[in-house]
N, C-alpha and C positions, 0 to 999 in steps of 0.2 A: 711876566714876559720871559723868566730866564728857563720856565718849561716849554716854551712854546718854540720850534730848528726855524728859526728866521730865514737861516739859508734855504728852506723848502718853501717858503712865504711868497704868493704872487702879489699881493693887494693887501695893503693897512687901511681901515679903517678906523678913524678916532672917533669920539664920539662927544667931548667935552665942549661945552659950550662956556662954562666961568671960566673953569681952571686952566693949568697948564697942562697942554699933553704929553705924553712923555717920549721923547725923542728914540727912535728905533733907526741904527745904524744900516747902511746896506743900500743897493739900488733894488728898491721895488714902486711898484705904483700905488702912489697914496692919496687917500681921499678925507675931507673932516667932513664929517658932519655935526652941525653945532647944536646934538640936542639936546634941553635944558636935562639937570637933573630930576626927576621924577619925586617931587616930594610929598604926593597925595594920589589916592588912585586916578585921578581924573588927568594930572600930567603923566603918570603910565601909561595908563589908556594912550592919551594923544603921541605917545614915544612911542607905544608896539603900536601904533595906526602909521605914523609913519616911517618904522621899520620898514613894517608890509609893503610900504612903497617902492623904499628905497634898495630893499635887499634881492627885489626880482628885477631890477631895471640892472643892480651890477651883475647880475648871474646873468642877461640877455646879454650886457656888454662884453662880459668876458668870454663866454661862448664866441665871439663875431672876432674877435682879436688874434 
Protein backbone atom coordinates (compact mmCIF):
# COMPACT_ATOMS: atom_id res chain seq x y z
CA UNK A 1 0.00 0.00 0.00
CA UNK A 2 2.90 2.59 0.71
CA UNK A 3 3.38 2.56 -3.39
CA UNK A 4 0.01 3.02 -4.16
CA UNK A 5 -0.95 8.11 -3.75
CA UNK A 6 -4.05 7.18 -1.51
CA UNK A 7 -4.56 10.79 -1.91
CA UNK A 8 -5.42 10.19 -5.82
CA UNK A 9 -7.63 6.85 -4.61
CA UNK A 10 -11.51 7.11 -5.51
CA UNK A 11 -12.69 3.62 -4.21
CA UNK A 12 -10.93 0.70 -1.89
CA UNK A 13 -11.67 -2.34 -2.48
CA UNK A 14 -10.84 -5.31 -0.09
CA UNK A 15 -11.15 -8.50 -0.82
CA UNK A 16 -10.41 -10.76 2.33
CA UNK A 17 -12.84 -12.92 3.63
CA UNK A 18 -10.88 -14.88 6.90
CA UNK A 19 -8.38 -12.34 7.69
CA UNK A 20 -8.07 -8.85 8.76
CA UNK A 21 -8.09 -6.17 6.18
CA UNK A 22 -5.90 -3.68 6.47
CA UNK A 23 -7.06 -0.39 7.37
CA UNK A 24 -6.41 2.56 4.72
CA UNK A 25 -6.60 6.08 6.31
CA UNK A 26 -8.54 9.03 4.46
CA UNK A 27 -12.13 9.71 3.09
CA UNK A 28 -12.81 7.58 0.28
CA UNK A 29 -15.60 5.05 -0.69
CA UNK A 30 -15.01 1.65 0.39
CA UNK A 31 -16.41 -1.59 -0.47
CA UNK A 32 -15.53 -5.55 0.97
CA UNK A 33 -15.87 -8.05 -0.73
CA UNK A 34 -15.62 -11.20 1.01
CA UNK A 35 -13.96 -13.55 -1.36
CA UNK A 36 -12.39 -16.64 0.02
CA UNK A 37 -8.90 -17.25 -0.69
CA UNK A 38 -8.35 -19.23 -3.74
CA UNK A 39 -6.63 -22.35 -2.62
CA UNK A 40 -7.19 -24.72 -5.89
CA UNK A 41 -7.99 -23.83 -9.28
CA UNK A 42 -11.47 -24.47 -9.06
CA UNK A 43 -11.96 -21.59 -6.06
CA UNK A 44 -9.90 -19.16 -8.59
CA UNK A 45 -11.92 -19.94 -11.12
CA UNK A 46 -15.19 -19.26 -8.92
CA UNK A 47 -13.07 -15.67 -7.58
CA UNK A 48 -12.19 -14.35 -11.37
CA UNK A 49 -16.05 -15.43 -12.23
CA UNK A 50 -17.06 -13.36 -9.66
CA UNK A 51 -14.62 -10.47 -10.29
CA UNK A 52 -16.14 -10.38 -13.70
CA UNK A 53 -19.21 -9.63 -11.89
CA UNK A 54 -18.39 -7.43 -9.51
CA UNK A 55 -15.77 -5.20 -11.33
CA UNK A 56 -18.15 -4.01 -14.20
CA UNK A 57 -21.24 -3.15 -12.05
CA UNK A 58 -18.46 -0.73 -9.82
CA UNK A 59 -17.07 0.91 -13.25
CA UNK A 60 -21.13 1.35 -14.25
CA UNK A 61 -21.63 2.86 -10.67
CA UNK A 62 -18.91 5.07 -10.83
CA UNK A 63 -19.36 6.31 -14.17
CA UNK A 64 -23.40 7.49 -12.85
CA UNK A 65 -21.70 9.35 -9.68
Amino acid sequence: LDAIPLDEVDVIVTLCAEEVCPVVPGVVRRLHWPLRDPSGLAAFRDARDRLTTLLPQLWNDSRQR
